[in-house]
C-alpha positions as CSV (number, residue, x, y, z in Angstrom):
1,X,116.3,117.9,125.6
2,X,116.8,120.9,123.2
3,X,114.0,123.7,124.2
4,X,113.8,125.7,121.1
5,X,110.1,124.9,121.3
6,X,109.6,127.1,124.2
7,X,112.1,129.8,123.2
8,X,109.8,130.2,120.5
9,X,106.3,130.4,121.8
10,X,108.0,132.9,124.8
11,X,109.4,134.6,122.6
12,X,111.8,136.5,124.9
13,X,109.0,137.6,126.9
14,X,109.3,137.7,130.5
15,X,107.2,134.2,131.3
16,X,107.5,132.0,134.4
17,X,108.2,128.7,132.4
18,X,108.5,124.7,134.0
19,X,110.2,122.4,132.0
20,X,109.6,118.6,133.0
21,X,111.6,115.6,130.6
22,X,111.7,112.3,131.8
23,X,114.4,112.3,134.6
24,X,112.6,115.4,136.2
25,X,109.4,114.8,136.6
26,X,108.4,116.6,139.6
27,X,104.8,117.7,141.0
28,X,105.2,117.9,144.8
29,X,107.7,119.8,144.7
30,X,106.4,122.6,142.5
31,X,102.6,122.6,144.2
32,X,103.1,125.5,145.8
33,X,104.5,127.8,142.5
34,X,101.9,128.8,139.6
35,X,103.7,129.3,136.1
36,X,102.6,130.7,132.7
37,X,103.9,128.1,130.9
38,X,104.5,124.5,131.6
39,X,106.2,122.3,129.1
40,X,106.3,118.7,129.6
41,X,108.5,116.9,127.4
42,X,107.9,113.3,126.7
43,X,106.2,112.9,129.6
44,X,102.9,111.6,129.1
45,X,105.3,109.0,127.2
46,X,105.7,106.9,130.6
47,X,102.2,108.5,132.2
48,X,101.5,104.9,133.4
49,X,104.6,104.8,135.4
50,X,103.9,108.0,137.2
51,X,100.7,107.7,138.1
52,X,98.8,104.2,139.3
53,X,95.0,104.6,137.9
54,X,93.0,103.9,135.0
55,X,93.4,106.7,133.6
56,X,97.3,107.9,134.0
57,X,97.4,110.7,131.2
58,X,94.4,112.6,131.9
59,X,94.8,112.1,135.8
60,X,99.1,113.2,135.2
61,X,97.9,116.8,132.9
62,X,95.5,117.5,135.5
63,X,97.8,117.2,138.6
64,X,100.5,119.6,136.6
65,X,97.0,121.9,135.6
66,X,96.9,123.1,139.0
67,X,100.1,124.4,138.5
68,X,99.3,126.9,136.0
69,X,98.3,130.5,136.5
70,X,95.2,131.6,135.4
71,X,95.6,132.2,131.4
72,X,98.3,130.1,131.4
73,X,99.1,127.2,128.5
74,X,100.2,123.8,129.0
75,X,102.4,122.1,126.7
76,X,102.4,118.4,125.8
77,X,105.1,116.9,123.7
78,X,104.8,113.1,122.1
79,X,105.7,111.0,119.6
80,X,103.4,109.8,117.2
81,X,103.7,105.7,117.4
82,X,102.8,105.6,113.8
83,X,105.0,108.2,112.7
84,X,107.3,108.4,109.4
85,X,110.4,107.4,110.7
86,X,109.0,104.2,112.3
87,X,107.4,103.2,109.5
88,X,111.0,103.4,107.4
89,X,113.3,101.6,110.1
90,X,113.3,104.0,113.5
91,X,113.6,102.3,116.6
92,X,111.6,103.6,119.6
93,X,113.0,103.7,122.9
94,X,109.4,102.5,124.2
95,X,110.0,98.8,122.1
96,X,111.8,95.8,122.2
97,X,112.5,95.8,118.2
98,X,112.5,98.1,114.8
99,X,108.5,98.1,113.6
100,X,106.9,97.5,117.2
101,X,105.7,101.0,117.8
102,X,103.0,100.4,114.8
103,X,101.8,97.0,116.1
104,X,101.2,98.9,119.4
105,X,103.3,96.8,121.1
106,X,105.2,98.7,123.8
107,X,107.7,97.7,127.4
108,X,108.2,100.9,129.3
109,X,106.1,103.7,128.4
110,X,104.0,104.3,125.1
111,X,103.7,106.3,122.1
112,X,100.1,107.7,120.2
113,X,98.4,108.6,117.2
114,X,96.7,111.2,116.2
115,X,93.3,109.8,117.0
116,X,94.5,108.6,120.5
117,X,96.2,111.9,121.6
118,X,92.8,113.5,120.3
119,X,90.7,111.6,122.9
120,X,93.4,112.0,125.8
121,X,92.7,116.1,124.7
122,X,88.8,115.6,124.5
123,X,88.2,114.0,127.8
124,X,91.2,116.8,129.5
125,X,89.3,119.5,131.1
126,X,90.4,122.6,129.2
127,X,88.6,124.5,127.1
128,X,91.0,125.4,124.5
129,X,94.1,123.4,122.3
130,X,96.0,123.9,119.8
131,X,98.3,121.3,117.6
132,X,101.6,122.0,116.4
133,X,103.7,119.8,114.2
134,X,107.3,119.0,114.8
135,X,110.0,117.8,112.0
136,X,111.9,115.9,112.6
137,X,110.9,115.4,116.2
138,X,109.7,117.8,119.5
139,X,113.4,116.9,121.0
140,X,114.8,118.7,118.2
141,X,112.7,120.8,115.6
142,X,114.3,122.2,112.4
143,X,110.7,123.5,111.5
144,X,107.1,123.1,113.3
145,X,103.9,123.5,111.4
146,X,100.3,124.3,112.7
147,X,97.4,123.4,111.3
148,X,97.4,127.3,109.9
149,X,100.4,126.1,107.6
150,X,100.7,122.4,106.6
151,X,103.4,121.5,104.5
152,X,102.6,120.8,100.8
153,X,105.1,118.0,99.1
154,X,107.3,120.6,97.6
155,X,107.8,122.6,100.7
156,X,111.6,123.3,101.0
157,X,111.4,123.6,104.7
158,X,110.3,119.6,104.5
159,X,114.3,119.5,103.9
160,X,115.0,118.7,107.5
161,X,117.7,117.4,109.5
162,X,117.0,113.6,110.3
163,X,117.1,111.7,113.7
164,X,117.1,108.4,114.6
165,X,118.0,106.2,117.5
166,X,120.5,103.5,118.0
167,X,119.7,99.9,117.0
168,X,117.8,101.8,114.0
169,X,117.7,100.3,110.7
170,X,116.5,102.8,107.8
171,X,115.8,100.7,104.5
172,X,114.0,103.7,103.1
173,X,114.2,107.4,102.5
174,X,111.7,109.4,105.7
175,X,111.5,112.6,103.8
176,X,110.5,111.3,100.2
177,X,107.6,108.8,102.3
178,X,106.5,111.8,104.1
179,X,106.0,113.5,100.9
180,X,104.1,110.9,99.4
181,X,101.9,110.6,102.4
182,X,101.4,114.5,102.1
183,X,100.2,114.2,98.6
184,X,97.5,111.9,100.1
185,X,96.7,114.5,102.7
186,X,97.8,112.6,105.3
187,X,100.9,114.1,106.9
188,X,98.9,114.8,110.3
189,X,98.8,111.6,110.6
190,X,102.2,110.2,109.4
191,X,104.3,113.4,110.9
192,X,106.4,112.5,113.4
193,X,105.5,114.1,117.0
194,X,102.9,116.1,118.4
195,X,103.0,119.2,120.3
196,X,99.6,120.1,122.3
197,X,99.2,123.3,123.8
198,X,96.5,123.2,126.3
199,X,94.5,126.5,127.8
200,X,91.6,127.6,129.7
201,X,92.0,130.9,127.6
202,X,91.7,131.7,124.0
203,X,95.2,130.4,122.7
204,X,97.4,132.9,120.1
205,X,97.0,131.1,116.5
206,X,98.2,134.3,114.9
207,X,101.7,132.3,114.1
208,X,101.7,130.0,111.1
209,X,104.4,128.0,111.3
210,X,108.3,128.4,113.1
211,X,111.7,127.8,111.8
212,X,114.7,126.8,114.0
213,X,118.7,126.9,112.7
214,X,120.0,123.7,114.5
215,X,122.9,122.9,112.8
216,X,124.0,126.8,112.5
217,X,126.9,127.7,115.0
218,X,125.7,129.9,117.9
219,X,126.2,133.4,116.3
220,X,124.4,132.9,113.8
221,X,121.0,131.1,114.8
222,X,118.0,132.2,114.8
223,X,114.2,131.4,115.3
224,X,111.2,133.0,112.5
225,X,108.1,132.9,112.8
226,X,105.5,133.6,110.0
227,X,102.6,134.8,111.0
228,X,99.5,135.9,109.1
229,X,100.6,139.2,108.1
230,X,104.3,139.1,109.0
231,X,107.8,137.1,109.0
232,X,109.5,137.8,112.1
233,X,113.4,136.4,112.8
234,X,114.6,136.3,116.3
235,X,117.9,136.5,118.0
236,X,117.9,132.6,119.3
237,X,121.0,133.2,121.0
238,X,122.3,136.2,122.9
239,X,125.2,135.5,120.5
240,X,123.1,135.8,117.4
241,X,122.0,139.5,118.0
242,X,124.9,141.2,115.9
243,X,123.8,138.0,113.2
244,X,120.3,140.5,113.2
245,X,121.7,144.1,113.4
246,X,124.1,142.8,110.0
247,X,120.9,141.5,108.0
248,X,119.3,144.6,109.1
249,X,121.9,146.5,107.7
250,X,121.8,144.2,104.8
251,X,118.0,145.4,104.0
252,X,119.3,149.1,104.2
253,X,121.8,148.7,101.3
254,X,119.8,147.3,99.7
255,X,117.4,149.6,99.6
256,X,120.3,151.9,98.7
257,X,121.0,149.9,95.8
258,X,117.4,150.4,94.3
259,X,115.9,146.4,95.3
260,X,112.5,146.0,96.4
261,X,112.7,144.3,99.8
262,X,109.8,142.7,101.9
263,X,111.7,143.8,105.1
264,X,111.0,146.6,107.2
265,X,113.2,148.6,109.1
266,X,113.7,147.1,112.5
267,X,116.8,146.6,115.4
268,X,116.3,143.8,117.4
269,X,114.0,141.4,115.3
270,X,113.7,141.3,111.5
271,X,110.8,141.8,110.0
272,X,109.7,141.5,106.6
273,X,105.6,141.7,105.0
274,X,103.9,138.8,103.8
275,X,103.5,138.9,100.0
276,X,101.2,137.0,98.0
277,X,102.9,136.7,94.9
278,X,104.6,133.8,93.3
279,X,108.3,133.1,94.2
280,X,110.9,132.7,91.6
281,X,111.6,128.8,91.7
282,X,107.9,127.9,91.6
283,X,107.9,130.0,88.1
284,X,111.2,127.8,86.7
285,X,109.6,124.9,87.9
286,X,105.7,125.6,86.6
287,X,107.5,126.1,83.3
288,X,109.6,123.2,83.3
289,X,108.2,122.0,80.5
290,X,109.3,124.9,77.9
291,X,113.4,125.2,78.1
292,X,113.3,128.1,76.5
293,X,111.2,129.9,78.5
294,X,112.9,128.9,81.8
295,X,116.0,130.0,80.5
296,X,114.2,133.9,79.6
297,X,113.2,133.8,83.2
298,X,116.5,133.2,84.5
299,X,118.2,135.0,82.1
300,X,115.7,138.6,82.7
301,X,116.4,138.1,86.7
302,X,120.3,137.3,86.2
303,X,120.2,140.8,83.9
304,X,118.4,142.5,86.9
305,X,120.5,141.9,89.4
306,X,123.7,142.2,87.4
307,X,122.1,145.7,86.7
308,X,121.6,146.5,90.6
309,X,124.5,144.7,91.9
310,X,127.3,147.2,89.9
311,X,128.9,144.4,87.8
312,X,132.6,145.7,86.9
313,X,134.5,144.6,83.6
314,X,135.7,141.7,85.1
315,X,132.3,140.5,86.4
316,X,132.8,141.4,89.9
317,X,130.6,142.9,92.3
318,X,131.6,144.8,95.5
319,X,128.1,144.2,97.1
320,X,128.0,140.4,97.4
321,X,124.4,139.2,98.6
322,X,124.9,135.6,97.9
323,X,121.8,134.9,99.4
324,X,120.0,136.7,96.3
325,X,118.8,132.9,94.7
326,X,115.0,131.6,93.4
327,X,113.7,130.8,96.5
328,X,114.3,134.8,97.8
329,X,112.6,136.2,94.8
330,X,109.1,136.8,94.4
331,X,108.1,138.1,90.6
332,X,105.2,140.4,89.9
333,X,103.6,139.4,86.8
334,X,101.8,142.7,86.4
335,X,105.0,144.9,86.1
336,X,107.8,142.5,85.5
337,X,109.5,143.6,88.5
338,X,110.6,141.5,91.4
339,X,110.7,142.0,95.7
340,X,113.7,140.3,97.2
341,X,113.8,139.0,100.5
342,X,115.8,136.8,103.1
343,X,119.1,138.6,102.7
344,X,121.5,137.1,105.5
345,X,124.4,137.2,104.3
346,X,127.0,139.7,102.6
347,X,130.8,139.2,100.8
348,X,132.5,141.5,99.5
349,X,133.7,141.8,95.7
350,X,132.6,138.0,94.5
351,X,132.1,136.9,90.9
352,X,128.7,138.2,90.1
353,X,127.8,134.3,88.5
354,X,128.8,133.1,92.3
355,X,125.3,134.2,93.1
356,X,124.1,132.9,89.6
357,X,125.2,129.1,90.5
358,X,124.1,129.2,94.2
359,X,120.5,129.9,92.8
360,X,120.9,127.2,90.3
361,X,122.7,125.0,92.4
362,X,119.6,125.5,95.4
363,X,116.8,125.6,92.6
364,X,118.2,121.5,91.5
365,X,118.5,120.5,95.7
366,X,114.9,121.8,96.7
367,X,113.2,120.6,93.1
368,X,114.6,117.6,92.4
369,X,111.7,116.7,89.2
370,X,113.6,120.0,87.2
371,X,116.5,117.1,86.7
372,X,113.5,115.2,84.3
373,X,113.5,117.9,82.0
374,X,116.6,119.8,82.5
375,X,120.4,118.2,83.7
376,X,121.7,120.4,86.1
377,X,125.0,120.2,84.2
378,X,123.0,121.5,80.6
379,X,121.8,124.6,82.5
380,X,125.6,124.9,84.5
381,X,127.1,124.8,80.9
382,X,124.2,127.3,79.3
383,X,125.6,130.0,81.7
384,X,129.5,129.1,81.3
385,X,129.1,127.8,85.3
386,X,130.9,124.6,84.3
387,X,134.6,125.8,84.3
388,X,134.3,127.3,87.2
389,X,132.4,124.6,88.5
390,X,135.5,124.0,91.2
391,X,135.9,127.0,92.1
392,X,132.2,128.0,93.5
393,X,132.3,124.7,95.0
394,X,135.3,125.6,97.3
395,X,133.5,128.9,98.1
396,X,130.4,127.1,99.1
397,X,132.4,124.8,101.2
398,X,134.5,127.3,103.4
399,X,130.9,129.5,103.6
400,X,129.4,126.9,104.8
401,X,131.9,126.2,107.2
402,X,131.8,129.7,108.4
403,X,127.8,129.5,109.4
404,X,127.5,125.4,110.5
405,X,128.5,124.0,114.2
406,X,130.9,121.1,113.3
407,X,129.9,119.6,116.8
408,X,125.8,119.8,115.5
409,X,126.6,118.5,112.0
410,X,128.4,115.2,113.2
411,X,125.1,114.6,115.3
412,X,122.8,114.9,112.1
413,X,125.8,112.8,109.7
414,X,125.7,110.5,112.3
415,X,121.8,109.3,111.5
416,X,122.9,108.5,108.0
417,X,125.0,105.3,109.8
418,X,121.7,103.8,110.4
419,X,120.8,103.8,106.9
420,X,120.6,100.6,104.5
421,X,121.0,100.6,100.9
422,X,118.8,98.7,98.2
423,X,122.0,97.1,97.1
424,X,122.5,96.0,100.9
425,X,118.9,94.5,101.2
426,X,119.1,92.9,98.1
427,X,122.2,91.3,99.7
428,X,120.7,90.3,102.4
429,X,117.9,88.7,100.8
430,X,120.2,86.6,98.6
431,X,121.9,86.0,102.0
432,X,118.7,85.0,103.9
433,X,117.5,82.7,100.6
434,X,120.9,81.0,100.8
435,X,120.3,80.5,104.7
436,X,117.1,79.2,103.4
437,X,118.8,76.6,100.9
438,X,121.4,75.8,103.3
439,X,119.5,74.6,106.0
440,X,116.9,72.5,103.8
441,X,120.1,71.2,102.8
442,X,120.9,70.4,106.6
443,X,117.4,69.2,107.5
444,X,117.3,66.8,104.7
445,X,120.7,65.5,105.8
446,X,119.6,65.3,109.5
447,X,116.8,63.2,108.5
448,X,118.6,60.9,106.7
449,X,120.7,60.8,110.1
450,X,117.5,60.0,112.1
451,X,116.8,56.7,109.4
452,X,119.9,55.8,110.4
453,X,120.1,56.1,113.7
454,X,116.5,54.2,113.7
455,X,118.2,51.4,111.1
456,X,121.4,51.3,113.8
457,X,119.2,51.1,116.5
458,X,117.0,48.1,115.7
459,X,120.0,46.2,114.1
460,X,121.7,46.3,117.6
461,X,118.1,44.9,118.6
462,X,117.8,42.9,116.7
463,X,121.4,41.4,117.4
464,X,121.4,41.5,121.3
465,X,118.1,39.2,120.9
466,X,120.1,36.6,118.7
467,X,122.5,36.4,121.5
């Protein structure tokens, strides 16, 4: 069980916290201890199995209410039964086969909607909850929304890591489904998992939605928070602290360098102000239709930051944010200007258009429609990217090897093995309609076998009375 869930909502703070999965499910034994937070993971999954009654998950969240201190929360983690990656090929561990989970047809344990976890919470007796959405599941959250942040279809943080379980057989794409089913404001109903917090005490709703860094190697992981005035990033290892104090530095030189930034000067967290203005890729992409005036846009921010950055003759620059793209830019309309944010990471002396393809090269992977109007390799080529093509693509690759945990990323690669192509189910349907032919083919000759067998059989009747 990965409990970046609770490291979140404690926050560091110093919380008594229970954590009960599956294989530790234990009540008596904690009766006597109160806690500030209880998080049971999965647990009301197998409810039935726990507790004999006719009512197992209200009677199971009650026993472990006792066990709360007064203000505490309760946490309840589930999947949804009709969830996203269900519908596209999941297996649960709860079922017998692939697509059981929405016929509601369970062996050990359940899953439930939306509408069913809603009257488990109605009929529980606290007097406060709160809903929080995981993606791609509560076991392990690359992003969870609340309903004070749902995602809209072109969210980039909807680019999330996927999981899926053995004996899984994915014949469609989860994210692209679970973008449609946003556009039909439906994703509370379609997401994934649930996560219930539960409270006799006004619960905190000040935090919009969290962001984890699974696949990122220890150092440099981190949890953020937005909240309704602020984005906060936390330390989400002990590891990952000098990871802070560098972007924090980051923010100062930048400063130096004459940037608006929306962070604030901090040590241990970062924090940066919420701004309501409109970020730099949503701008490319609302103009989408008008080439010439997406390339002005690009072309007025590259000049700005080739300005800032102290471009030498060669087109170097000694202060290397590479993290300077679209999606870390917000533009004010009213003075041209623009507040950059999100800085992470720093090189030293790069080529200044190293920073010019990772933006474009981001801008084409989070808004895949600008491909419609615009090939990624016309705008490479309209900013002399395509020669160098190679070369920014080997820096990209040993960056990224810097930041990601090879041991994580082989767990996410590893879902992709469970996907099917549409050239493989088309194969298999030609396969299955051969079957098909094949055994009519059989039947019909097995029936002519039968008329023999009957012709055989009253011949030797008919002889054995004529002798």
């Amino acid at each position: 069980m990965d409990t970046n869930f609770v490291d979140c909502y404690i926050s560091k703070d110093n919380k008594k916290v229970l954590i009960i999965d599956k294989e530790n499910i234990q009540i008596e034994q904690n009766k006597n201890e109160k806690y500030d937070v209880i998080y049971l993971n999965g647990v009301l999954e197998i409810a039935e199995e726990i507790i004999k009654s006719e009512t197992p998950e209200n009677d199971l969240i009650n026993s472990f209410k006792k066990l709360l201190k007064e203000g505490g929360s309760l946490f309840i983690s589930v999947d949804n039964g009709q969830g996203v990656k269900y519908i596209v090929g999941n297996k649960s561990e709860h079922c017998d086969n692939i697509y059981d989970s929405l016929k509601k047809k369970y062996n050990n344990g359940k899953l439930f909607s939306k509408d069913e976890l809603d009257e488990i919470i109605l009929k529980s007796n606290f007097k406060y909850y709160r809903y929080y959405y995981p993606l791609p599941n509560y076991n392990y959250p690359n992003v969870v929304f609340t309903e004070k942040k749902l995602p809209n279809s072109k969210d980039s943080k909807l680019n999330y890591n996927i999981i899926y379980n053995e004996d899984s057989l994915i014949i469609q794409d989860e994210i692209t489904l679970l973008k449609l089913f946003i556009k039909e404001e439906k994703f509370v109903e379609f997401t994934n998992s649930y996560i219930v917090e539960l409270s006799d005490s006004q619960i905190d709703d000040s935090v919009k939605y969290y962001s984890l860094n699974n696949m990122r190697k220890d150092k440099y992981s981190l949890i953020i928070k937005m909240e309704d005035e602020y984005v906060k990033k936390y330390a989400q290892t002990p590891d990952a602290f000098s990871h802070i104090r560098n972007i924090n530095k980051n923010t100062k030189k930048l400063k130096k360098l004459g940037f608006n930034i929306a962070e604030e000067e901090s040590e241990k967290i970062v924090v940066s102000k919420i701004i309501n203005l409109k970020l730099m890729d949503e701008l490319i992409v609302e103009n989408i239709n008008n080439k010439e005036k997406v390339y002005e846009i690009i072309d007025n921010w590259f000049k700005y930051i080739c300005d800032k950055l102290l471009v030498d003759k060669d087109g170097f620059t000694r202060y290397g944010f590479v993290d300077m793209v679209f999606e870390n830019t917000f533009y004010n309309e009213e003075n041209n200007g623009y507040i950059i944010f999100d800085q992470e990471w720093y090189m030293d002396n790069i080529p200044i258009k190293y920073i010019l393809y990772r933006a474009i090269n981001n801008l084409y992977e989070h808004n895949q429609e600008i491909s419609k109007r615009i090939l990624k390799e016309e705008m490479l080529k309209r900013y002399n990217l395509d020669e160098q093509k190679e070369e920014y693509e080997n820096r990209e690759k040993a960056f990224q090897k810097e930041i990601i945990d090879e041991e994580k990323q082989k767990l996410y690669s590893k879902q992709y093995e469970y996907k099917i192509s549409s050239e493989e189910i088309k194969q298999i349907i030609k396969d299955v309609k051969k079957l098909d032919k094949d055994n009519i083919e059989l039947l019909a000759e097995v029936k002519k076998l039968d008329r023999d067998n009957v012709e055989l059989i009253a011949e030797i009747k008919r002889l054995s009375e004529k002798g």
